[in-house]
mmCIF file of the N, C-alpha and C atoms, coordinates in Angstrom:
data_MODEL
# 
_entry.id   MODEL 
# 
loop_
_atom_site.group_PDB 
_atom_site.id 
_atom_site.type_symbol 
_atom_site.label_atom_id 
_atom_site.label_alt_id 
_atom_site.label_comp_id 
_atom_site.label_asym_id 
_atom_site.label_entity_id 
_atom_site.label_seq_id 
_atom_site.pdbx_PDB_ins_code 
_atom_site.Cartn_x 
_atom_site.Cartn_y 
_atom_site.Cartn_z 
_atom_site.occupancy 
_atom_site.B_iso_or_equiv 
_atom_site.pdbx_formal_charge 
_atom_site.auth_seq_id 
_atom_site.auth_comp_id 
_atom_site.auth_asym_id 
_atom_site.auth_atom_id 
_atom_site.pdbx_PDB_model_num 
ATOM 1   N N  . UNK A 1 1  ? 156.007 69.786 37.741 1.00 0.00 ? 1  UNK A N  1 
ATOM 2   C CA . UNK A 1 1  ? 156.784 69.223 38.809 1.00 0.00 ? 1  UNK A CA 1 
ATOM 3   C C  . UNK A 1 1  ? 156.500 67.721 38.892 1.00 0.00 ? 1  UNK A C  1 
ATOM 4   N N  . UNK A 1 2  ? 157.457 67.365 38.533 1.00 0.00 ? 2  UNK A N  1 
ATOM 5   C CA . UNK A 1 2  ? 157.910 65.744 38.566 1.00 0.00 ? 2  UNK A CA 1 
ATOM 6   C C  . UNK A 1 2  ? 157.459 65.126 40.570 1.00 0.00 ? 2  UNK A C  1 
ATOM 7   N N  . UNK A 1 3  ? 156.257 63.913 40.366 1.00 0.00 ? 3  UNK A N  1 
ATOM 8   C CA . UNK A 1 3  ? 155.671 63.512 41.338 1.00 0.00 ? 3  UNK A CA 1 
ATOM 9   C C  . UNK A 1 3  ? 156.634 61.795 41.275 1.00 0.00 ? 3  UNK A C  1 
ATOM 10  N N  . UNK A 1 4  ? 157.072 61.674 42.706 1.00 0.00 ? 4  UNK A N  1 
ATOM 11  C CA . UNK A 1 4  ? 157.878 60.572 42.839 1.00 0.00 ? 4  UNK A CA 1 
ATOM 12  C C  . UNK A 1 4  ? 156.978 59.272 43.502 1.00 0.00 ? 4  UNK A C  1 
ATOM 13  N N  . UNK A 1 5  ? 156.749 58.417 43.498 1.00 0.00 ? 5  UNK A N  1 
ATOM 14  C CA . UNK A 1 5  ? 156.226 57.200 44.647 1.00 0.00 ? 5  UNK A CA 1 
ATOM 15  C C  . UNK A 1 5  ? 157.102 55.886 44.697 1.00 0.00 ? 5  UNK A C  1 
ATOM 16  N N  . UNK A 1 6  ? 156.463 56.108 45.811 1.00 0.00 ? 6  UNK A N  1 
ATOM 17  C CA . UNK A 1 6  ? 157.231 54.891 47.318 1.00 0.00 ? 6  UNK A CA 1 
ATOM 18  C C  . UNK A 1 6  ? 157.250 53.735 46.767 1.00 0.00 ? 6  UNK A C  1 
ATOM 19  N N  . UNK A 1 7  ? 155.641 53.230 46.373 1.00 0.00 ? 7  UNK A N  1 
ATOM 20  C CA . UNK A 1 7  ? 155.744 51.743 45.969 1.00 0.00 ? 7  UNK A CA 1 
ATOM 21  C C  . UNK A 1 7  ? 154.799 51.807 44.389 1.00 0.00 ? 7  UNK A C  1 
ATOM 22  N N  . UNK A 1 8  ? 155.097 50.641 43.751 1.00 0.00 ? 8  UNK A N  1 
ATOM 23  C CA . UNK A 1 8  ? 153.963 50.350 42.580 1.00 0.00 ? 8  UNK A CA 1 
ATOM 24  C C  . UNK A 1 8  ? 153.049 48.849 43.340 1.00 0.00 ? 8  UNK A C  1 
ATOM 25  N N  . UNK A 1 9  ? 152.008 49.165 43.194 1.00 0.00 ? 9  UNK A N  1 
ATOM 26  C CA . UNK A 1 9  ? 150.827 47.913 43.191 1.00 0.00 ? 9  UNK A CA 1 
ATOM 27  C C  . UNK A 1 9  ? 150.707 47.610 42.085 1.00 0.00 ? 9  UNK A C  1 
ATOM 28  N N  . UNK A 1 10 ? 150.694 46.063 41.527 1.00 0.00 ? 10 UNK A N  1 
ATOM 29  C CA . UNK A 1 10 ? 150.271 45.303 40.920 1.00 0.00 ? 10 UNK A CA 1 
ATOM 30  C C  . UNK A 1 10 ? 148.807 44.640 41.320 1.00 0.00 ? 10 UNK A C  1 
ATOM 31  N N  . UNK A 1 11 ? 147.873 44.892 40.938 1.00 0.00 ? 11 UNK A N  1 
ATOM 32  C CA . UNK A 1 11 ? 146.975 43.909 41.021 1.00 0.00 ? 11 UNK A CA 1 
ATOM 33  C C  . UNK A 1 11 ? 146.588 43.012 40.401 1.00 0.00 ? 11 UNK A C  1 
ATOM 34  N N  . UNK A 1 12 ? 145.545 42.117 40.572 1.00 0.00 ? 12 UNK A N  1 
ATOM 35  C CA . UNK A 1 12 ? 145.556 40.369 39.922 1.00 0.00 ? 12 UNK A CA 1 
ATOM 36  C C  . UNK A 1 12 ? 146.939 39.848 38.812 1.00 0.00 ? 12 UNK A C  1 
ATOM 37  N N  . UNK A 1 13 ? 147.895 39.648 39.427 1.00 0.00 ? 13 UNK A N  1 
ATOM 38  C CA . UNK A 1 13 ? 148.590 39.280 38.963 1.00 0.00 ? 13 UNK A CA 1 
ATOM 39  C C  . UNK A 1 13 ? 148.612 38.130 38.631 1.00 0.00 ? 13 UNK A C  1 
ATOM 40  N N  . UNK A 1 14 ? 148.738 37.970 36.440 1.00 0.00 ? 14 UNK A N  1 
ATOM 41  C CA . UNK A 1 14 ? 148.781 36.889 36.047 1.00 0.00 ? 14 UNK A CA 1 
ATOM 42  C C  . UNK A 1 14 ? 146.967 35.931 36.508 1.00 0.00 ? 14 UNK A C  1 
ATOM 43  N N  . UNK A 1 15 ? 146.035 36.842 36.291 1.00 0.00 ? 15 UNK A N  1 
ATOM 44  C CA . UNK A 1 15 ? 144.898 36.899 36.420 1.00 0.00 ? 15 UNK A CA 1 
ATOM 45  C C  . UNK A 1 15 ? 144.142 35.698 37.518 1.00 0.00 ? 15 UNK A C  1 
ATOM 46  N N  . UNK A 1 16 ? 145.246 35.836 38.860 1.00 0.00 ? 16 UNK A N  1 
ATOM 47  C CA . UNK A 1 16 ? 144.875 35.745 40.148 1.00 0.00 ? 16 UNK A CA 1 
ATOM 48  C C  . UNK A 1 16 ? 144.427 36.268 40.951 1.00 0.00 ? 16 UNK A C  1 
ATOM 49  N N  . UNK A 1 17 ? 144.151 36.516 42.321 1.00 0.00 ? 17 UNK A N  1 
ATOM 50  C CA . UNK A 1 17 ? 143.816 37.254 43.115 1.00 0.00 ? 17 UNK A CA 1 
ATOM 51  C C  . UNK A 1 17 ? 145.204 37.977 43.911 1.00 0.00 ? 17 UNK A C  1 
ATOM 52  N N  . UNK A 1 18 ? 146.101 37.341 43.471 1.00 0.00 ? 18 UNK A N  1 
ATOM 53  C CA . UNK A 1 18 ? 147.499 37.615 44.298 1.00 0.00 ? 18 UNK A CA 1 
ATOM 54  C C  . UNK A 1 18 ? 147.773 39.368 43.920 1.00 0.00 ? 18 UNK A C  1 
ATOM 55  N N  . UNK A 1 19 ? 148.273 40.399 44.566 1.00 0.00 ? 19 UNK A N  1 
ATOM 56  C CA . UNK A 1 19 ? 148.624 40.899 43.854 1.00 0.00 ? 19 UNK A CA 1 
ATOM 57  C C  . UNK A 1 19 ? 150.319 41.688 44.861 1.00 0.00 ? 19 UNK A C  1 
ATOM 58  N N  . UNK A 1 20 ? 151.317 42.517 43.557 1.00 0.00 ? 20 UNK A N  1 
ATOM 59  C CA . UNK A 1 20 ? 152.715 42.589 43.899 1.00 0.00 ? 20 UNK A CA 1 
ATOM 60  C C  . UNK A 1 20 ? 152.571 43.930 44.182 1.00 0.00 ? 20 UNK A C  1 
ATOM 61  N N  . UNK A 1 21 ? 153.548 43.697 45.124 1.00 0.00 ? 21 UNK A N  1 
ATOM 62  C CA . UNK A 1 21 ? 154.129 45.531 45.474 1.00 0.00 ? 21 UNK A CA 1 
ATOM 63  C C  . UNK A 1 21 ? 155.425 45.650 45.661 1.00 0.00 ? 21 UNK A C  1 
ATOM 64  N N  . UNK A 1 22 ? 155.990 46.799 44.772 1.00 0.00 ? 22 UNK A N  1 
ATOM 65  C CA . UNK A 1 22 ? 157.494 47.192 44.552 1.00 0.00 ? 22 UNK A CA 1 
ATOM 66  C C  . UNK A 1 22 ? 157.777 48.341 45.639 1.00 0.00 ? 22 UNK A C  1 
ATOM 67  N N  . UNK A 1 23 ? 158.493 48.346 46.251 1.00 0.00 ? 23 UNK A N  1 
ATOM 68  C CA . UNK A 1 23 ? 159.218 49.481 46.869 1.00 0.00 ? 23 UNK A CA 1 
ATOM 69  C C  . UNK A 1 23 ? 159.752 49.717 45.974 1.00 0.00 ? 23 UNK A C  1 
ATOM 70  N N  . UNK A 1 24 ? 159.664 51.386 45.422 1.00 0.00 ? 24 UNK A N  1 
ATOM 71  C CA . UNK A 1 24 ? 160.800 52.161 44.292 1.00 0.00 ? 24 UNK A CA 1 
ATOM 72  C C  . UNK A 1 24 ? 162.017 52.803 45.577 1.00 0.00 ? 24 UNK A C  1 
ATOM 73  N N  . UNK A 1 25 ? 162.241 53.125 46.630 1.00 0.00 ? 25 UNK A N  1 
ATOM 74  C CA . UNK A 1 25 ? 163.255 53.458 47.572 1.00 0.00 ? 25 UNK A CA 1 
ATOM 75  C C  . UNK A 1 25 ? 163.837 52.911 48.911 1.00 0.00 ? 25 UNK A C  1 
ATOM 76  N N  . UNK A 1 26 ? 164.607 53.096 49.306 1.00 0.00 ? 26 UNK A N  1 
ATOM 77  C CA . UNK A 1 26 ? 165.018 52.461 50.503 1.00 0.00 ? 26 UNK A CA 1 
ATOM 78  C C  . UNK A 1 26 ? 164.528 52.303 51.474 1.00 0.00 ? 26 UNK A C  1 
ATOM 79  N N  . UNK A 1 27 ? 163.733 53.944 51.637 1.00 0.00 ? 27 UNK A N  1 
ATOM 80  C CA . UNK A 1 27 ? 162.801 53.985 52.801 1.00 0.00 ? 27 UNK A CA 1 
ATOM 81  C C  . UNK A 1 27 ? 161.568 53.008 52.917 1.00 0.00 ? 27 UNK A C  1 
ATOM 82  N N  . UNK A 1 28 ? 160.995 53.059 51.362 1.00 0.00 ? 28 UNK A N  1 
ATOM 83  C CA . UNK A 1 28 ? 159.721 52.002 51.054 1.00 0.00 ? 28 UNK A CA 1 
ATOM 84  C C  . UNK A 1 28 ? 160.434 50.363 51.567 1.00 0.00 ? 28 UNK A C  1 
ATOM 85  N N  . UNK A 1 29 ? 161.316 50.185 51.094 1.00 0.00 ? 29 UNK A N  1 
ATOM 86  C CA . UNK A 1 29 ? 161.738 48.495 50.969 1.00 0.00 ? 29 UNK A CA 1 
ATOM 87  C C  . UNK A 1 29 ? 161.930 47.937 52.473 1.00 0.00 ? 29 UNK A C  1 
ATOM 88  N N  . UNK A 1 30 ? 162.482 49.063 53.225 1.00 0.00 ? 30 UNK A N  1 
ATOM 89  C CA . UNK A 1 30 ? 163.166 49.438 55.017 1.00 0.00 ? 30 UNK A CA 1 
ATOM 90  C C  . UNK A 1 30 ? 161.645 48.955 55.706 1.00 0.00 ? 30 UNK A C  1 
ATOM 91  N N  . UNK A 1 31 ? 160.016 49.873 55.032 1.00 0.00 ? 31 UNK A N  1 
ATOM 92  C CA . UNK A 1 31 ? 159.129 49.644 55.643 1.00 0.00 ? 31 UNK A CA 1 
ATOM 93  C C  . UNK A 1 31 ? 158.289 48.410 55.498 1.00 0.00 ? 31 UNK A C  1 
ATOM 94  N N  . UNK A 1 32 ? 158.367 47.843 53.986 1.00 0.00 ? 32 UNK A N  1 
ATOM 95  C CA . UNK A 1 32 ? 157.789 46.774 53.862 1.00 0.00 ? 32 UNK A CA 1 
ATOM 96  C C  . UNK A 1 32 ? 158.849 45.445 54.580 1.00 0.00 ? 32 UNK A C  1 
ATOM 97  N N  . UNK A 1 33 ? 159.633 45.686 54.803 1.00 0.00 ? 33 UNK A N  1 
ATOM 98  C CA . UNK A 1 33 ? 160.656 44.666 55.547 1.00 0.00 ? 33 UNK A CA 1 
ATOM 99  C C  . UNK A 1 33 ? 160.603 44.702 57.583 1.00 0.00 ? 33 UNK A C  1 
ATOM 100 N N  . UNK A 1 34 ? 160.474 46.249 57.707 1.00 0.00 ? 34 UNK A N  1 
ATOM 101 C CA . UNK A 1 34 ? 160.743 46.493 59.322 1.00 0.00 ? 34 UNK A CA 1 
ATOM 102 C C  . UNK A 1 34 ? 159.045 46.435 59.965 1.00 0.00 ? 34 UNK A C  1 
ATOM 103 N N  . UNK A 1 35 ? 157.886 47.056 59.201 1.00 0.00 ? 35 UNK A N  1 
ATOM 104 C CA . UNK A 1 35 ? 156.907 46.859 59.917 1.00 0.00 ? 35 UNK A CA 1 
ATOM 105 C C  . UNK A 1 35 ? 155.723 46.187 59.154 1.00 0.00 ? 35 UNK A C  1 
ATOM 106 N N  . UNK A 1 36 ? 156.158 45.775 58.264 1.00 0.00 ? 36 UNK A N  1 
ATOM 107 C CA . UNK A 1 36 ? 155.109 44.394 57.988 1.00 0.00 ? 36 UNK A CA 1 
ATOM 108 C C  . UNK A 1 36 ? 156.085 43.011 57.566 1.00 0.00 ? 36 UNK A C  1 
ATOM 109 N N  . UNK A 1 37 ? 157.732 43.151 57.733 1.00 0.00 ? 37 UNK A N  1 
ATOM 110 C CA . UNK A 1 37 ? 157.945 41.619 58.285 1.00 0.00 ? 37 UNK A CA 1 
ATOM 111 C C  . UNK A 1 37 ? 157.484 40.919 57.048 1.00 0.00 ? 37 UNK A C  1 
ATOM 112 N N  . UNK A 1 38 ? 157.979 41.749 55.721 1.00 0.00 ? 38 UNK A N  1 
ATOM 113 C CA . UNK A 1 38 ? 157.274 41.032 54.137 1.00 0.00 ? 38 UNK A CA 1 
ATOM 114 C C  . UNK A 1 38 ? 159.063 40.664 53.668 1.00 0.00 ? 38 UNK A C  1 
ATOM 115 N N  . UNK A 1 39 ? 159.023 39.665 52.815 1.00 0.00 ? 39 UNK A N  1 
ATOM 116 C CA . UNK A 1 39 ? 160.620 39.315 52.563 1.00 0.00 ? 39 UNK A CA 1 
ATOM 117 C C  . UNK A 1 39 ? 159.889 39.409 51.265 1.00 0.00 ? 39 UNK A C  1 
ATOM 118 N N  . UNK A 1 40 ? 160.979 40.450 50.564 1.00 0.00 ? 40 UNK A N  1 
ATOM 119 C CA . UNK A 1 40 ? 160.719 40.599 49.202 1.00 0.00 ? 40 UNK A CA 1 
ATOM 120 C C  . UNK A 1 40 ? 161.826 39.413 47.749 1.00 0.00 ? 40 UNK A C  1 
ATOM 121 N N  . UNK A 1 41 ? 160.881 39.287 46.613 1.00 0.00 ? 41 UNK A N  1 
ATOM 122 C CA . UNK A 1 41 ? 161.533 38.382 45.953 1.00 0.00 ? 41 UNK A CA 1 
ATOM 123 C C  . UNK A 1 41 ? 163.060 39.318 45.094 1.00 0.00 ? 41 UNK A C  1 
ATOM 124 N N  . UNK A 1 42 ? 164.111 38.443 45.055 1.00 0.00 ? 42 UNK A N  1 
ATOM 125 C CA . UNK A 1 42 ? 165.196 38.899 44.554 1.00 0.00 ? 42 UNK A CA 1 
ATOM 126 C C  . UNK A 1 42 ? 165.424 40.168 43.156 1.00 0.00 ? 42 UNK A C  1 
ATOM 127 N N  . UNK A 1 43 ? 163.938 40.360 42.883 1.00 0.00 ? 43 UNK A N  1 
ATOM 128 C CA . UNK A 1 43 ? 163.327 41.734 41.810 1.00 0.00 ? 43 UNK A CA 1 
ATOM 129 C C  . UNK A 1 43 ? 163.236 42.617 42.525 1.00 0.00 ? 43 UNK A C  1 
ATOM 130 N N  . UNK A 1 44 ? 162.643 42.717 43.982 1.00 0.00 ? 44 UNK A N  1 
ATOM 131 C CA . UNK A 1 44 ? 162.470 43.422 44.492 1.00 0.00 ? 44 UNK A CA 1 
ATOM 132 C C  . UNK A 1 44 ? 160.434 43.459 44.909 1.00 0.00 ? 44 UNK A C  1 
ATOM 133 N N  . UNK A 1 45 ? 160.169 42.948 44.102 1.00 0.00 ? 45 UNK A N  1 
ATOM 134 C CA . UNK A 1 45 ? 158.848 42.635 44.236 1.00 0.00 ? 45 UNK A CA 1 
ATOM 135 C C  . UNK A 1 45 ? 158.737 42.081 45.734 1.00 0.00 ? 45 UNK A C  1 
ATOM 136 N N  . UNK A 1 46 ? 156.977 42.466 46.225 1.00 0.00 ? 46 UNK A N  1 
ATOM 137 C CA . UNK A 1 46 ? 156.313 41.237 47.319 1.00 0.00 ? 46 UNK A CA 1 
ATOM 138 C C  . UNK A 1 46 ? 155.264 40.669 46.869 1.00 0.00 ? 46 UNK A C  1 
ATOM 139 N N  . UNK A 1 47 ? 155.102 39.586 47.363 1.00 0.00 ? 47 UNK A N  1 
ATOM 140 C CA . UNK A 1 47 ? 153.848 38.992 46.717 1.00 0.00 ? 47 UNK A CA 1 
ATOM 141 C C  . UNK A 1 47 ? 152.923 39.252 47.907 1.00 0.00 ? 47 UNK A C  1 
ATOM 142 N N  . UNK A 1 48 ? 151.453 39.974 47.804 1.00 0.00 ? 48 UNK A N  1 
ATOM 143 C CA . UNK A 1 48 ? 150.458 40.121 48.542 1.00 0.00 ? 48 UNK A CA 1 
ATOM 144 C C  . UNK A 1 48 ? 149.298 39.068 48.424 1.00 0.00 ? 48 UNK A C  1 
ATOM 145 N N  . UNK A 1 49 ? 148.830 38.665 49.468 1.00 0.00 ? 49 UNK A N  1 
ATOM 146 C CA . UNK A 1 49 ? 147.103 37.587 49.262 1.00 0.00 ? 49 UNK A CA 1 
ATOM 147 C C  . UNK A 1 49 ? 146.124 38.643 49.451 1.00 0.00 ? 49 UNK A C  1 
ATOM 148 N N  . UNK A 1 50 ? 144.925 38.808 49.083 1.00 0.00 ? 50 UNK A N  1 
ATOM 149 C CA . UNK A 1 50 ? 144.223 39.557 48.485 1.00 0.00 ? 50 UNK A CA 1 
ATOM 150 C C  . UNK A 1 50 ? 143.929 40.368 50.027 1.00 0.00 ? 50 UNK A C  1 
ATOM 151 N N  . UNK A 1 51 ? 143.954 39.739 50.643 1.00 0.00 ? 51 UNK A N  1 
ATOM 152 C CA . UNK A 1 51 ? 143.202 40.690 52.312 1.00 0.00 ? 51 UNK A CA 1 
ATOM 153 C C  . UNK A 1 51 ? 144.366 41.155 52.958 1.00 0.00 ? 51 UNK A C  1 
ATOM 154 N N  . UNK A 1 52 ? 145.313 41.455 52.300 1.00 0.00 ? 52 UNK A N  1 
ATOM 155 C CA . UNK A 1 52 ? 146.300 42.593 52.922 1.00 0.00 ? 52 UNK A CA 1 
ATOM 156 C C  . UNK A 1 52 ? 146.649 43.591 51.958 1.00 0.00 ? 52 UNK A C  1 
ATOM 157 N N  . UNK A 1 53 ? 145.988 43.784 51.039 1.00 0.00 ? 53 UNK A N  1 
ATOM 158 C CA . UNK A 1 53 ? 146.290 44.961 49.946 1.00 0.00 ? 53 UNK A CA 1 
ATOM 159 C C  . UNK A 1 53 ? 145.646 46.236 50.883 1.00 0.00 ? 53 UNK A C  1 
ATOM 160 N N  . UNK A 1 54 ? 144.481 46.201 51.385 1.00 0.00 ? 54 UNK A N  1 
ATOM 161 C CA . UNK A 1 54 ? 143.371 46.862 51.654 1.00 0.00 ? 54 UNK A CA 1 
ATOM 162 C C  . UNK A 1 54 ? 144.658 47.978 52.863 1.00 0.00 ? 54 UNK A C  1 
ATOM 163 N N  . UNK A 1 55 ? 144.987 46.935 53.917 1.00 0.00 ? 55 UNK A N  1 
ATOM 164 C CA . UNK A 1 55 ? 145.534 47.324 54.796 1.00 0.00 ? 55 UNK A CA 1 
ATOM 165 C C  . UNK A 1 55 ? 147.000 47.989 54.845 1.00 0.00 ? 55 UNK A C  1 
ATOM 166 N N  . UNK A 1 56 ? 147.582 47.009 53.857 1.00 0.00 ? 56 UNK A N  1 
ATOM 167 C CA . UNK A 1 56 ? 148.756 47.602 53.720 1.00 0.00 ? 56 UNK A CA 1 
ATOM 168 C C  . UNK A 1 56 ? 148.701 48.983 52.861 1.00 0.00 ? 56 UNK A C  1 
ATOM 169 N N  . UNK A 1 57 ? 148.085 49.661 52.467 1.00 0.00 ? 57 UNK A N  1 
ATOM 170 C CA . UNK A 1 57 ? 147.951 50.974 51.439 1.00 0.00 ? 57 UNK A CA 1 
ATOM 171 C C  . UNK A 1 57 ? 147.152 51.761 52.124 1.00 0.00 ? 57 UNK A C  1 
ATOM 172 N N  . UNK A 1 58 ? 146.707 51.383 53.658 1.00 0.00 ? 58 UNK A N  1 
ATOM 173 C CA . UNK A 1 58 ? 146.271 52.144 54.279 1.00 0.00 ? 58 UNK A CA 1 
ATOM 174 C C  . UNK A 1 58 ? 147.447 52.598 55.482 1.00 0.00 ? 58 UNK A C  1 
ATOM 175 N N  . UNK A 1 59 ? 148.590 51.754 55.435 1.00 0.00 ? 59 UNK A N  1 
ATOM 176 C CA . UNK A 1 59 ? 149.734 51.421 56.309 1.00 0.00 ? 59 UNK A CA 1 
ATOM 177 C C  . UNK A 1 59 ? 150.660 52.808 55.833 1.00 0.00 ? 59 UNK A C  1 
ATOM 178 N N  . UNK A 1 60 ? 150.822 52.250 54.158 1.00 0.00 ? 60 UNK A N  1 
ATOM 179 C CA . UNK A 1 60 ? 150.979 53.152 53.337 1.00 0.00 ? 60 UNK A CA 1 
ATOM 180 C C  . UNK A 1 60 ? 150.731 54.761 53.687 1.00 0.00 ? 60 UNK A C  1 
ATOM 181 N N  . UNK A 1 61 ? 150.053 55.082 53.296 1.00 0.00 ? 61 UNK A N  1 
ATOM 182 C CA . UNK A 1 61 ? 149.188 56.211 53.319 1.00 0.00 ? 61 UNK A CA 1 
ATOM 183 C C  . UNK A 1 61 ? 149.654 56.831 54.972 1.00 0.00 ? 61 UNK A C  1 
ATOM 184 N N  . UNK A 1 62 ? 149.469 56.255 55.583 1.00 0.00 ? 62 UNK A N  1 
ATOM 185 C CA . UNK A 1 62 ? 149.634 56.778 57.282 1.00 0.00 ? 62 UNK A CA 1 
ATOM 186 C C  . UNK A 1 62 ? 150.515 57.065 57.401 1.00 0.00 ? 62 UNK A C  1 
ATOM 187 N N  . UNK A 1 63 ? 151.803 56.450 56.995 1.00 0.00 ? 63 UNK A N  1 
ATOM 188 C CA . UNK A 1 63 ? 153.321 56.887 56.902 1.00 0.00 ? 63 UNK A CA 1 
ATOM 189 C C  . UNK A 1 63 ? 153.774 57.678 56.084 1.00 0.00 ? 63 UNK A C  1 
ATOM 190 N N  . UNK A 1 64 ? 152.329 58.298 55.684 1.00 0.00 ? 64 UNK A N  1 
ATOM 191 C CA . UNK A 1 64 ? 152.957 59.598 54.806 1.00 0.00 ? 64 UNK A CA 1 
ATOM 192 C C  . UNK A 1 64 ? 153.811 59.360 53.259 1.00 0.00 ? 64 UNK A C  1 
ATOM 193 N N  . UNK A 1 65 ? 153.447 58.060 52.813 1.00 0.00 ? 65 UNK A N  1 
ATOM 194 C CA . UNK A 1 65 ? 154.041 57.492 51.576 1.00 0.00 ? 65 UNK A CA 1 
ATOM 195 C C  . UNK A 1 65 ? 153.455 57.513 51.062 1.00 0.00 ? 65 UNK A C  1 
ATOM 196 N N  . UNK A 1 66 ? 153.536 57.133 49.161 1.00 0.00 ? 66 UNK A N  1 
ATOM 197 C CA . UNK A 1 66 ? 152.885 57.168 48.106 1.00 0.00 ? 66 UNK A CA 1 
ATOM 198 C C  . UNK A 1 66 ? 152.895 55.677 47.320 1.00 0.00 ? 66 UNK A C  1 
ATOM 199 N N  . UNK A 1 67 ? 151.284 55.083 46.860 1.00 0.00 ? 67 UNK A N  1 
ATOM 200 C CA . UNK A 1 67 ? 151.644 54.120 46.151 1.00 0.00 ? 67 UNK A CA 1 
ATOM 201 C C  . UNK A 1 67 ? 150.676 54.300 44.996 1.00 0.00 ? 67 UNK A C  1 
ATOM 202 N N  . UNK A 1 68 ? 151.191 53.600 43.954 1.00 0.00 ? 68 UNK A N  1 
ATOM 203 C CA . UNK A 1 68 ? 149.804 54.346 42.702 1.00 0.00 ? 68 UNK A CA 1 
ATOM 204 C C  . UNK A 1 68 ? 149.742 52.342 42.163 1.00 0.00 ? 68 UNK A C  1 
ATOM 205 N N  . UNK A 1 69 ? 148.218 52.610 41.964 1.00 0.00 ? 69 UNK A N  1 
ATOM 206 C CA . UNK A 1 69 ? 148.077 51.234 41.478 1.00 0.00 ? 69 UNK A CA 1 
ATOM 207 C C  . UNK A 1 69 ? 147.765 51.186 40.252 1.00 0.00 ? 69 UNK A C  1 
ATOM 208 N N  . UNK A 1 70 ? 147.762 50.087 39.354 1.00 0.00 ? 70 UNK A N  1 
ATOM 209 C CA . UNK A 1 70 ? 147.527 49.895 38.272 1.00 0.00 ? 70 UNK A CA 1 
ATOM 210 C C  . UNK A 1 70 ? 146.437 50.162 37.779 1.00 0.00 ? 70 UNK A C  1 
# 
């Protein structure tokens, strides 16, 4: 049985501390837009600073969503 997720994490992107998160669905893109107020780049990507990964995948997680990291 085929397992679906919400978002992909990128971490150290381009061997920074920055790292990206994709909403793969509407619902994901709806949440990173309606309750963390993140404007995603025209890929669909967000760009994260290192002290909101922690929180946001715990944001994640609470809402009953899925994110798998690299």
């Amino acid at each position: 049985m085929a397992t679906t997720v919400d978002f992909k994490l990128i971490t150290n992107v381009d061997g920074s501390d920055y790292s990206t998160v994709m909403p793969m669905n509407q619902d994901a893109f709806d949440f990173l837009s309606d309750e963390w107020y993140i404007d995603c780049l025209p890929n669909g990507e967000a760009l994260l600073e290192p002290e909101y990964v922690q929180p946001l995948v715990a944001d994640i997680e609470h809402a009953h969503m899925t994110v798998a990291a690299n």
